[in-house]
C-alpha positions as CSV (number, residue, x, y, z in Angstrom):
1,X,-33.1,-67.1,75.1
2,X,-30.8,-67.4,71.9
3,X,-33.9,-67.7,70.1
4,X,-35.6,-64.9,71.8
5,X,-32.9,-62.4,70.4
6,X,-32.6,-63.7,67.2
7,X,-36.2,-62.8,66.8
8,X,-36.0,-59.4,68.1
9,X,-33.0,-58.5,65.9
10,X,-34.1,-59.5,62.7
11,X,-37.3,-57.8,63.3
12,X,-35.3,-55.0,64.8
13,X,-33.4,-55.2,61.4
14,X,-37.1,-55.4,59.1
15,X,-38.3,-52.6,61.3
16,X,-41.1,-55.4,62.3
17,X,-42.9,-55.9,66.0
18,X,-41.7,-58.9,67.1
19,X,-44.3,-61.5,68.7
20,X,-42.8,-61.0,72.4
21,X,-43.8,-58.1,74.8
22,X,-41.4,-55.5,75.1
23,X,-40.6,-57.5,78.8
24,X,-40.1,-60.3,77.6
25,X,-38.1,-59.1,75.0
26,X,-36.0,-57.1,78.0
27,X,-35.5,-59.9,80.3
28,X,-34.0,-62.1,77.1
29,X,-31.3,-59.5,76.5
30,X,-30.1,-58.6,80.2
31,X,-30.1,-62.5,80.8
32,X,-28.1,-62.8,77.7
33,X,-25.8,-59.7,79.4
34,X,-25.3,-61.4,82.6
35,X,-25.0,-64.8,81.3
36,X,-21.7,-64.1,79.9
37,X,-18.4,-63.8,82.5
38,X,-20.2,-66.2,84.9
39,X,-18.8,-69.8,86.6
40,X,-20.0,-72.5,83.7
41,X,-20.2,-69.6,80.8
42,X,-19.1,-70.7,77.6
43,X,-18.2,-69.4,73.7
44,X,-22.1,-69.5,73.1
45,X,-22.6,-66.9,76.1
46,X,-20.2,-64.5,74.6
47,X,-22.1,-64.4,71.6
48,X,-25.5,-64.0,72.9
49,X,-24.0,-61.6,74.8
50,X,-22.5,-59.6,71.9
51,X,-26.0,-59.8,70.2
52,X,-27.8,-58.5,73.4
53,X,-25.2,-55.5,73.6
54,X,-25.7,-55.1,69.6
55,X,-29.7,-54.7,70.4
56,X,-29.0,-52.4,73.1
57,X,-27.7,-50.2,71.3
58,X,-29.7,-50.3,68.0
59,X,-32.7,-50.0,71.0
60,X,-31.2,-46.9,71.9
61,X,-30.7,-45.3,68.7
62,X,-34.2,-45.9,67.5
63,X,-35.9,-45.0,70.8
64,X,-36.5,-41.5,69.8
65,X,-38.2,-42.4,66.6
66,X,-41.9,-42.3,67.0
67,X,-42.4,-45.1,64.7
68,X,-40.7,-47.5,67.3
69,X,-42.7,-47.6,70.0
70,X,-41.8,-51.5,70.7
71,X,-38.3,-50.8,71.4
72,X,-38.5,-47.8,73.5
73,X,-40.6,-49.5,76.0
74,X,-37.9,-52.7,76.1
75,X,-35.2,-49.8,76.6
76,X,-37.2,-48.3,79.2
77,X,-37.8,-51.5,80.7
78,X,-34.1,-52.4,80.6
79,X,-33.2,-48.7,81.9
80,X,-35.6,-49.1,84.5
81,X,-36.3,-52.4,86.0
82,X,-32.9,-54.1,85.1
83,X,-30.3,-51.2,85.7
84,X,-28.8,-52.7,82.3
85,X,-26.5,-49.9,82.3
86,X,-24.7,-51.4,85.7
87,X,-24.9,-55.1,83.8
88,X,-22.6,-53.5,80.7
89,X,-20.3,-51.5,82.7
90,X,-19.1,-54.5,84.6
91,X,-18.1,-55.6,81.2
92,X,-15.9,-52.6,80.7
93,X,-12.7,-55.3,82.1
94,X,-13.7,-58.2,80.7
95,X,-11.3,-60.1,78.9
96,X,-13.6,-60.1,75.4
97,X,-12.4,-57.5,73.3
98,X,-15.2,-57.4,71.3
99,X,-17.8,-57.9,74.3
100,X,-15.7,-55.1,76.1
101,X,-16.3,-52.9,73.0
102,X,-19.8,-53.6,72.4
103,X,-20.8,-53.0,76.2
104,X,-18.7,-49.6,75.8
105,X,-20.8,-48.6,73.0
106,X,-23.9,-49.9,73.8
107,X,-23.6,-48.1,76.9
108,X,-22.9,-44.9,75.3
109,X,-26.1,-45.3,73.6
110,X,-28.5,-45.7,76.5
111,X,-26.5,-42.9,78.3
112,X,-27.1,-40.3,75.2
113,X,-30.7,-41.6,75.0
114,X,-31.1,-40.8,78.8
115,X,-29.4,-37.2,78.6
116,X,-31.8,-36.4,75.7
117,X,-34.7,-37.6,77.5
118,X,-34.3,-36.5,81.2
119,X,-31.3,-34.8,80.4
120,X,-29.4,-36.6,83.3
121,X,-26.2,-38.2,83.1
122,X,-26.9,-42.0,84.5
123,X,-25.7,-42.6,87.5
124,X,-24.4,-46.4,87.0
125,X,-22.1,-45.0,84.3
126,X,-21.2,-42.1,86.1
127,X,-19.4,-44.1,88.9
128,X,-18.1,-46.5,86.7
129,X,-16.5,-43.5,84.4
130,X,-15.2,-41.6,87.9
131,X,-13.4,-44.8,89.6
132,X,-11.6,-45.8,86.6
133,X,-10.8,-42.3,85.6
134,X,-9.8,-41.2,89.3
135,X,-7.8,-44.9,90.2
136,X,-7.3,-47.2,87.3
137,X,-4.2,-48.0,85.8
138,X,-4.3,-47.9,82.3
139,X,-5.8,-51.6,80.8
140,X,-9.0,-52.8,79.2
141,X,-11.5,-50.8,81.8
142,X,-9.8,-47.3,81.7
143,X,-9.6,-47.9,77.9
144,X,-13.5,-48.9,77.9
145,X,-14.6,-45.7,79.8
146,X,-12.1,-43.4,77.8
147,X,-13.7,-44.8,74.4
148,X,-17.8,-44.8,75.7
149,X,-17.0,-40.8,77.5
150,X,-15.6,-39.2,74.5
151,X,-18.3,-41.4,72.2
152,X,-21.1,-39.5,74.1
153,X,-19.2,-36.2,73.8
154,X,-18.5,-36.6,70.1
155,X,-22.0,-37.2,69.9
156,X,-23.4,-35.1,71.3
157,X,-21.2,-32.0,69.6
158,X,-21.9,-33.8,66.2
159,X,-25.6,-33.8,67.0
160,X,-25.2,-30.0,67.8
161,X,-27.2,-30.7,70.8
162,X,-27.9,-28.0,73.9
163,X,-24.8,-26.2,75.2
164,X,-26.6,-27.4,78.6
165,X,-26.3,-31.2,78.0
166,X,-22.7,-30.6,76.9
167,X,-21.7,-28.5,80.1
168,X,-23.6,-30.9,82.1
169,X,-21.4,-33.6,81.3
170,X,-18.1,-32.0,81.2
171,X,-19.0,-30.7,84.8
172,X,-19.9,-34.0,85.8
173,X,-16.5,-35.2,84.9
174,X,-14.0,-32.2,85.3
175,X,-12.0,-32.9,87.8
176,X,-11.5,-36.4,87.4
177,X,-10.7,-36.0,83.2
178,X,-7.9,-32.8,84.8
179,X,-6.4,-35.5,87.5
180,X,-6.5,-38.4,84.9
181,X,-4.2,-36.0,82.9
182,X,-2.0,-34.7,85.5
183,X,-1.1,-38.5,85.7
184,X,-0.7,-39.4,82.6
185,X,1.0,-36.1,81.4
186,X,3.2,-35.0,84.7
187,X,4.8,-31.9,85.1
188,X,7.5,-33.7,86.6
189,X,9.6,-35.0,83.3
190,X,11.5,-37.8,85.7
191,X,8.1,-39.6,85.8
192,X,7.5,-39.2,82.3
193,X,5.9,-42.4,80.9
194,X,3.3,-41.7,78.5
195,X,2.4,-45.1,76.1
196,X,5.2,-47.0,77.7
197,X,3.0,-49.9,79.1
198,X,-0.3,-48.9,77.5
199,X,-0.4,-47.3,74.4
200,X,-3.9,-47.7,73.5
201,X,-4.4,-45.5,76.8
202,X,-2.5,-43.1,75.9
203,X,-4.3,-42.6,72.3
204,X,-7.3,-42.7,73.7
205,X,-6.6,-39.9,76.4
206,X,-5.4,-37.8,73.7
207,X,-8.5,-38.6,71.6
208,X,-10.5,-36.9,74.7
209,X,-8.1,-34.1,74.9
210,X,-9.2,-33.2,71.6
211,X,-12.7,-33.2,71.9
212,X,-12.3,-31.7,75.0
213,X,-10.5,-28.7,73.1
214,X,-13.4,-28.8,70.6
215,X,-15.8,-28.3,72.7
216,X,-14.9,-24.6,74.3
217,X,-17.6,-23.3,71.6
218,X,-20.7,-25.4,73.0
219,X,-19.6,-25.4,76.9
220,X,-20.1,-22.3,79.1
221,X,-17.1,-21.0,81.1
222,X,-16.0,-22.9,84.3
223,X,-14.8,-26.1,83.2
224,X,-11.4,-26.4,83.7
225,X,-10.6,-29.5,81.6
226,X,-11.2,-27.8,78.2
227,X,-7.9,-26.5,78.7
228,X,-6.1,-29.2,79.5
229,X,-4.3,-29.7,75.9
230,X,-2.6,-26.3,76.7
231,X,-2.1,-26.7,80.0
232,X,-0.2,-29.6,79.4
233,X,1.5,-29.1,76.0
234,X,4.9,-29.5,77.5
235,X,4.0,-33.1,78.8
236,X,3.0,-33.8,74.8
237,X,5.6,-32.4,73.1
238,X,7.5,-35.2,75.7
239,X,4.9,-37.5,74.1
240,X,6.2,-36.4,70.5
241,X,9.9,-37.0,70.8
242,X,9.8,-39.7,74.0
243,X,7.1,-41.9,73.6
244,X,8.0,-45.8,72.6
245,X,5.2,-46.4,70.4
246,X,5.3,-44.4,67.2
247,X,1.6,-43.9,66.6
248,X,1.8,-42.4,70.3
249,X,4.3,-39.5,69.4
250,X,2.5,-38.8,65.9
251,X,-1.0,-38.4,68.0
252,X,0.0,-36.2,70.4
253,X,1.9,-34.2,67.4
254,X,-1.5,-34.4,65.3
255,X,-3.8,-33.1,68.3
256,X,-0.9,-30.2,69.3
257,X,-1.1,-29.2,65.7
258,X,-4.9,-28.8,65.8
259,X,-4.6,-26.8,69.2
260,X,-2.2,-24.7,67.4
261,X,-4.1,-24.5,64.4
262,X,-7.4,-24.2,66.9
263,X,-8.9,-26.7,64.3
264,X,-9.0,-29.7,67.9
265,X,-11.8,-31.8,66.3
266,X,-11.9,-31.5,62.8
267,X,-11.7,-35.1,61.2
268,X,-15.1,-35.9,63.7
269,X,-16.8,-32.5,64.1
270,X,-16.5,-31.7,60.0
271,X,-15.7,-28.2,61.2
272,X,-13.4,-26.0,59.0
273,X,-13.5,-22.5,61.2
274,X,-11.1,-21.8,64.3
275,X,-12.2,-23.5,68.2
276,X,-13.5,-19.9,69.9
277,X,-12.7,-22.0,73.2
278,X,-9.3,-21.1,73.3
279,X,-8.1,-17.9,73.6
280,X,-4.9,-15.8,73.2
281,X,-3.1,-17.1,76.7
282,X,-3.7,-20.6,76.2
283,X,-1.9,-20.7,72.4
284,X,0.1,-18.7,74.1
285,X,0.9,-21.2,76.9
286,X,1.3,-23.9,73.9
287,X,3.9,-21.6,71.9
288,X,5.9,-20.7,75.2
289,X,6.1,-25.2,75.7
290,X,6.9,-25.1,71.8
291,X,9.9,-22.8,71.6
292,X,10.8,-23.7,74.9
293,X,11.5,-27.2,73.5
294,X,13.0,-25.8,70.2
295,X,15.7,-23.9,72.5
296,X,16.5,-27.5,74.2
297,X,17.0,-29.2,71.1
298,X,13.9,-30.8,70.5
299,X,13.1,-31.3,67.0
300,X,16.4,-33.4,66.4
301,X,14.8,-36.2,69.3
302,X,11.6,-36.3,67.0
303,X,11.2,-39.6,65.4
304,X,10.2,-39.7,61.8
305,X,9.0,-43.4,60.5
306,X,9.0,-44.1,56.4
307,X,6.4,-43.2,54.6
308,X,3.2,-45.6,55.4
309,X,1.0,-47.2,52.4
310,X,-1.6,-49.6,52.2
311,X,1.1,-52.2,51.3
312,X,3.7,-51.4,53.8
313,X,6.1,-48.5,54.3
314,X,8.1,-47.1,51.4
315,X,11.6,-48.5,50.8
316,X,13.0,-45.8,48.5
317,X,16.2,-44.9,49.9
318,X,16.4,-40.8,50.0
319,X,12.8,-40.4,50.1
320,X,11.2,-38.0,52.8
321,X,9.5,-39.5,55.2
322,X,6.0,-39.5,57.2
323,X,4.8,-36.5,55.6
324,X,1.8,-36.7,58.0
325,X,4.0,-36.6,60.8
326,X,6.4,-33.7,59.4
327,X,3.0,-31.6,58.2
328,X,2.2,-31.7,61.5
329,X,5.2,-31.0,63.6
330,X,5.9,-28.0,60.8
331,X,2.9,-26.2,61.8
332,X,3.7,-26.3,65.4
333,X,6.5,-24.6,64.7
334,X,5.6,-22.4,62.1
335,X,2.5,-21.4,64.3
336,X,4.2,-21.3,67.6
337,X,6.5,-18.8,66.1
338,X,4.1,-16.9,64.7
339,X,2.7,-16.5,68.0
340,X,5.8,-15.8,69.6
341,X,6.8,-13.2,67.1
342,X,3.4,-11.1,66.9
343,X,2.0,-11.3,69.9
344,X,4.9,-11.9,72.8
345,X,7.5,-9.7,71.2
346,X,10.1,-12.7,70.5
347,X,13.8,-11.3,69.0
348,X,14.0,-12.2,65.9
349,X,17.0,-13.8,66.4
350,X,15.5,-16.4,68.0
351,X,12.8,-16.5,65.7
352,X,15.0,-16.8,62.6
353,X,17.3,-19.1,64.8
354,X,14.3,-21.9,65.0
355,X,13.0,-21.6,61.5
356,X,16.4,-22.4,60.8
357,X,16.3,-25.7,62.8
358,X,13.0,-26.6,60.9
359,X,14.2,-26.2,57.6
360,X,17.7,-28.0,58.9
361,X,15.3,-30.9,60.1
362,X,12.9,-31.1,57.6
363,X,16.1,-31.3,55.1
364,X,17.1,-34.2,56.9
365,X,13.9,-35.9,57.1
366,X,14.0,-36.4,53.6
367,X,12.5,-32.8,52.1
368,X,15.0,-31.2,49.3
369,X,13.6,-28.7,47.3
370,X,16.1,-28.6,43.9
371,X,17.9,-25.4,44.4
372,X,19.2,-27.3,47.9
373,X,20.3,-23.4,49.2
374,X,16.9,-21.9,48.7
375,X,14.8,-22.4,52.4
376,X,11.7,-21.0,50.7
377,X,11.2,-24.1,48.5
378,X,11.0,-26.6,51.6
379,X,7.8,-25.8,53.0
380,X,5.6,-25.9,49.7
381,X,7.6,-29.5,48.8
382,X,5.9,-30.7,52.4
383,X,2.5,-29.1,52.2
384,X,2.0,-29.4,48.0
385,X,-0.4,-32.3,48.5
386,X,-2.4,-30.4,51.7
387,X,-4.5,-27.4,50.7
388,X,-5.5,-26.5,54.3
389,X,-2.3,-26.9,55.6
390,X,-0.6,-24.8,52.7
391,X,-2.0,-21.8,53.4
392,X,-2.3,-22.3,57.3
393,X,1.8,-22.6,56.7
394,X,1.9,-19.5,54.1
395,X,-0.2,-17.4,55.7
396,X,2.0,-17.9,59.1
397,X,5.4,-17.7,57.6
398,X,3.8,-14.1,56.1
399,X,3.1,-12.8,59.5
400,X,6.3,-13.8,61.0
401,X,8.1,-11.8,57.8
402,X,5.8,-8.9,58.2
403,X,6.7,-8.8,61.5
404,X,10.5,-9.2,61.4
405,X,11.1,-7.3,57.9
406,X,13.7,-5.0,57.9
407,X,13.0,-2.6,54.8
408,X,16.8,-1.3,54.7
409,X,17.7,-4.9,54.1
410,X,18.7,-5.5,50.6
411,X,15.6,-8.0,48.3
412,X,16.1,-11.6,48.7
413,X,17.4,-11.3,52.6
414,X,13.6,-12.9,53.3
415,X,15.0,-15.7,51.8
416,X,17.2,-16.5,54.4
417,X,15.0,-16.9,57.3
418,X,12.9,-19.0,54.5
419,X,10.1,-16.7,54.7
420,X,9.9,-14.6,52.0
421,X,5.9,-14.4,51.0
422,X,7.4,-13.8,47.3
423,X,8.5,-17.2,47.2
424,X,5.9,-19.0,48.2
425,X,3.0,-17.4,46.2
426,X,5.3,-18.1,43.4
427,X,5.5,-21.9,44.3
428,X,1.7,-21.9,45.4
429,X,1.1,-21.1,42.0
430,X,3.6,-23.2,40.4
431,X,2.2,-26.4,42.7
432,X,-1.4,-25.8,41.4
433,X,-0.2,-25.1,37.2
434,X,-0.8,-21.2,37.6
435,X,-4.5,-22.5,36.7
436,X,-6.4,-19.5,38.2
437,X,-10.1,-21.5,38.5
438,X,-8.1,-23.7,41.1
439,X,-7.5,-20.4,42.9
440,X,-11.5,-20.0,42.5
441,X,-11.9,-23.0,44.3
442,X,-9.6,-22.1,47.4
443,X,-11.3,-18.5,47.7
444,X,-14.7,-20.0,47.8
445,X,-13.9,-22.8,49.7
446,X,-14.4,-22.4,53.7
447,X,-11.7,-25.3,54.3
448,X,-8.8,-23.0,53.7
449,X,-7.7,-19.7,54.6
450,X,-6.9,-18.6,51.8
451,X,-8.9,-15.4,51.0
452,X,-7.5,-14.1,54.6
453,X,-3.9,-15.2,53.2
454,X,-4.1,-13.8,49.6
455,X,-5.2,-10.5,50.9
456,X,-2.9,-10.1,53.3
457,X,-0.2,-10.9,50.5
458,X,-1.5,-8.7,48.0
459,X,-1.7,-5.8,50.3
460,X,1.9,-6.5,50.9
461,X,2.6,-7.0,47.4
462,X,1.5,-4.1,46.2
463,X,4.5,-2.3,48.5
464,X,7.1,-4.4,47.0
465,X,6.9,-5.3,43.3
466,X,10.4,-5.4,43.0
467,X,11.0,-8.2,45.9
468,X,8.6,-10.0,43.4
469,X,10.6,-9.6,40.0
470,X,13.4,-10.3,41.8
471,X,11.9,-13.7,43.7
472,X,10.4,-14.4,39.8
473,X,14.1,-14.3,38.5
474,X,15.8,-16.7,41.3
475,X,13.0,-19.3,40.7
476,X,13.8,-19.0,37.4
477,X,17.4,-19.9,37.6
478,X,16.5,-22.1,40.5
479,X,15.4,-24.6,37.7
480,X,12.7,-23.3,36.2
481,X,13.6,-22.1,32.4
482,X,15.2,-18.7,32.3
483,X,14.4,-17.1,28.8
484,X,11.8,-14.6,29.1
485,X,9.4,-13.7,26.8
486,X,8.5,-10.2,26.9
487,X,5.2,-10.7,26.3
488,X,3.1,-7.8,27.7
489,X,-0.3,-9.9,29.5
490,X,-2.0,-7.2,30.4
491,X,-3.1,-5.2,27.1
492,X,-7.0,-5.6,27.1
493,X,-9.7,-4.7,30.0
494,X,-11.2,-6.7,32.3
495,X,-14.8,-6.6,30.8
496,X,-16.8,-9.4,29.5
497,X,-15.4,-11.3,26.1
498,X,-18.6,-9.9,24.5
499,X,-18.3,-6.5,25.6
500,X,-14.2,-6.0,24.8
501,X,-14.6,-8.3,21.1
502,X,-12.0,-11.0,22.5
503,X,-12.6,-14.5,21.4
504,X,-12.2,-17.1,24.5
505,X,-10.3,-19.2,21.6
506,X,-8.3,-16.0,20.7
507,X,-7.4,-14.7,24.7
508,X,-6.8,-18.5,25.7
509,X,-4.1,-18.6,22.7
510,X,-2.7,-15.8,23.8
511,X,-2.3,-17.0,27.6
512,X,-0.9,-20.1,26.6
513,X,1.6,-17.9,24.7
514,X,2.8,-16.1,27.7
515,X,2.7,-18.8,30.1
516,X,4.4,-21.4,27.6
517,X,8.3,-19.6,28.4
518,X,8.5,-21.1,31.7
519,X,8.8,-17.2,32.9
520,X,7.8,-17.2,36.7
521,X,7.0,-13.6,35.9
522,X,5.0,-14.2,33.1
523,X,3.5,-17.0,34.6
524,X,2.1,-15.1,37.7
525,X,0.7,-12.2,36.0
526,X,-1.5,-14.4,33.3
527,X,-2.6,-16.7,36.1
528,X,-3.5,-13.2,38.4
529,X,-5.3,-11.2,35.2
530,X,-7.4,-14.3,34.6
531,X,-8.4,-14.7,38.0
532,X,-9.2,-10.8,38.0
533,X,-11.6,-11.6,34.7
534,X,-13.5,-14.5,36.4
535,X,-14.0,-12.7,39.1
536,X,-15.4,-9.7,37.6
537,X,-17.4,-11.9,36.0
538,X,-18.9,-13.6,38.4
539,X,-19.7,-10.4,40.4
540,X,-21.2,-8.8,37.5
541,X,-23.5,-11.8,37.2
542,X,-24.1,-12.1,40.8
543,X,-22.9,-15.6,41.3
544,X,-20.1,-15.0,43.3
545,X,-20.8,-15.8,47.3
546,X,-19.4,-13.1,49.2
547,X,-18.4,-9.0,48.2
548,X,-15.6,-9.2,46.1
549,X,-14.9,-5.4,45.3
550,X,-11.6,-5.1,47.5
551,X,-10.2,-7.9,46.6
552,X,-10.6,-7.2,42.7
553,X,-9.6,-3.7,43.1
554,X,-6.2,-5.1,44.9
555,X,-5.8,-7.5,42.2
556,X,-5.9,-4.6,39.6
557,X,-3.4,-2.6,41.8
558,X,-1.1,-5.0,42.0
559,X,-1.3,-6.5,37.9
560,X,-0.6,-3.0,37.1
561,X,2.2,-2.4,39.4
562,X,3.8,-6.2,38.4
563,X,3.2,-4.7,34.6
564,X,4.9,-1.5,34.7
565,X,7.6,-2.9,36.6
């Protein structure tokens, strides 16, 4: 038998046809399968076993080529005549980790080859996936089924496959997935015990959560469980602050983050645009849990480990630390607020009141900007390093000050509430070297969302140049150097070097010159006029991806405006 298999894999692996029949090749890797866990079984069983579930699966991922008609008629064989899928899913509590595993993703395999084919869910996995997700405590098996169900949903939303196959399976498991949650995420905060005896249960729920949240844009309506993140968002921000194991609490702050964000899926899926599944009430339902919390005192329960490397955790007294962890509960804040503020009418009192706690907590936790009084500066310090997560945090904190502005208050009172949009376009800039091609990038990327942000900034900008001069001159003093120059950066047209007689040697002197005073001022406007060149540039010659009339014609609105002021 041993023999039999290594035959079939290294042909397997040389994309040969072995010299056995695709039964005989069949009956060699289920007797392998049930060899193992039997009275008498020994250390060689387990590893004919994990080289039968390795072929499986290779089987079942080469099946669909039409090149390998060998191993789609042993799959077929083993699907058929030996109900293989019954022999791995006994193995789903087995002792063997890596047996357990394999059979888990072996299993997956066959069960994606069979909804692609007949597009059925299999029936021996089905039951095995409904008793441990409906009675199970958390161990090896639920673990095993939690892994091999969201492995054939990530699948099969990676593989873009039909919205039918993906409601089909989500139906299939609905109400078990919602009860499974209800037990692990209770209402009821007395019995509360998320990753206390079982963390890797716990992650791996979550994991499902996620993809279950990703999936609203390739499910039709009706299935209750892609909601379940929101509906249970109270239970995980329990998770966040209450939950033993740290890795526990920083999961369930990662995945309420990407509900938030409606990013749920992004490090698997590779998408950068919002989740369409959830809608107004459900991030609603997540803000109400989030500021609900805020107003109990949540965010000084949260537990912030050092900083992790790949040789350890850092040991530098006064340093900030998990920045992951911090990113991530920021944003549920930041967004939750926004929310709150803009679309359920929340005072601003209480608004101003919880960014207040954040910047307290974050201050805490290790993030100081230098001038220690200015809350502006604490949110670029955390998110410098994360483009995507910079402008998510700008953009909200500029919708929370658009909505709670007061324009009788005197400039500067924005920064109180460490909001003021001023600011932190000022330290944007400042964190990417005023170098306007990096700006480029981030309007042509699709991972950020930071066209949507700069407009919305400019637009406002252009109604209060002075709330910039004056946000120029307290970064200035703030610790940046305070002589100005004078320098007037505006004094040729925005037409092509050739056209106006400017040198690129002779204009790139010149913007060093007015950037070289350490003038925030100064610094902005060259960094803003050569952005508006490029651009013009680029849409004169066509090679610029999307319309970019209204944005240059605010960009010339608003260097004029900073100019004359």
């Amino acid at each position: 038998m041993a023999a039999a298999l290594v035959e079939v894999y290294e042909c397997c692996a040389d994309d040969a046809r072995p010299s056995q029949t695709a039964e005989e090749a069949a009956r060699a890797i289920v007797g392998a399968v049930r060899a193992y866990g039997t009275a008498g079984s020994h250390g060689n069983d387990a590893d004919a076993a994990c080289l039968a579930l390795t072929l499986i699966g290779r089987m079942a991922a080469r099946a669909t080529d039409a090149a390998a008609q060998f191993y789609r008629d042993a799959l077929e064989v083993l699907l058929r005549d030996w109900d293989v899928v019954s022999e791995m899913a006994a193995k789903f509590g087995c002792e063997d980790e890596i047996v357990r595993h394999l059979a888990a993703k072996s299993t997956s395999a066959c069960v994606l080859y069979r909804l692609q084919v007949s597009g059925a869910v299999c029936p021996a996995w089905r039951r095995t996936c409904l008793r441990a997700l409906l009675g199970s405590p958390a161990g090896p098996e639920l673990d095993a089924v939690l892994w091999s169900l969201t492995g054939v949903l990530r699948k099969l939303l990676q593989d873009n496959r039909q919205a039918e196959l993906v409601t089909m399976l989500l139906l299939a498991f609905d109400t078990s997935v919602s009860a499974l949650a209800s037990r692990f995420l209770p209402a009821d905060r007395s019995r509360f015990d998320i990753g206390g005896g079982a963390p890797d249960t716990s992650r791996l729920l979550m994991d499902l959560l996620e993809l279950l949240t990703a999936s609203g844009s390739a499910a039709s309506a009706g299935v209750r469980s892609l909601k379940l993140t929101y509906v249970h968002a109270a239970a995980l921000m329990d998770a966040v602050s209450r939950a033993p194991h740290y890795f526990v609490s920083k999961r369930a702050a990662l995945l309420l983050k990407r509900a938030a964000l409606r990013k749920a899926g992004e490090d698997w899926l590779g998408e950068s645009g919002e989740n369409v599944a959830s809608d107004g009430s459900d991030v609603g339902a997540l803000a109400g849990a989030v500021t609900d919390a805020l107003a109990a005192g949540w965010l000084p329960s949260v537990r912030v480990e050092s900083a992790q490397f790949f040789g350890g955790t850092s040991g530098a007294e006064g340093g900030a630390g998990d920045a992951v962890m911090l990113r991530a509960v920021s944003l549920l804040v930041i967004k939750s607020v926004q929310h709150c503020v803009v679309y359920a009418a929340a005072g601003a009192a209480e608004a101003r009141g919880h960014l207040r706690s954040l910047w307290r907590f974050l201050r805490e936790k290790g993030v100081r900007p230098t001038d220690a009084d200015h809350d502006c500066g604490v949110l670029p310090l955390l998110f410098g390093e994360q483009d995507d997560d910079m402008m998510e945090a700008a953009k909200a904190a500029l919708l929370i000050f658009l909505r709670l502005r007061d324009d009788s208050a005197p400039v500067g009172t924005a920064c109180v509430a460490g909001c003021n949009p001023h600011c932190h376009f000022l330290f944007l800039l400042d964190g990417v070297s005023a170098d306007h091609r990096i700006l480029l990038d981030f309007l042509i990327s699709t991972e950020t969302c930071f066209l949507d942000y700069l407009v919305r900034y400019l637009r406002y900008l252009r109604t209060d140049p002075r709330g910039f001069t004056a946000s120029c001159r307290r970064l200035d003093a703030g610790g940046r150097s305070a002589s100005v120059s004078g320098v007037r950066l505006v004094d040729y047209d925005d037409s092509d070097e050739e056209a106006s007689g400017t040198s690129p040697d002779r204009e790139r002197s010149r913007s060093e010159a007015a950037t070289s005073s350490g003038d925030a001022l100064g610094r902005a406007l060259a960094c803003l006029v050569r952005l508006h060149r490029l651009l013009a540039r680029l849409r004169d010659k066509k090679l610029f991806p999307y319309k970019a009339d209204s944005l240059l014609k605010l960009l010339t609105q608003v260097i004029q405006l900073l100019n004359a002021d």
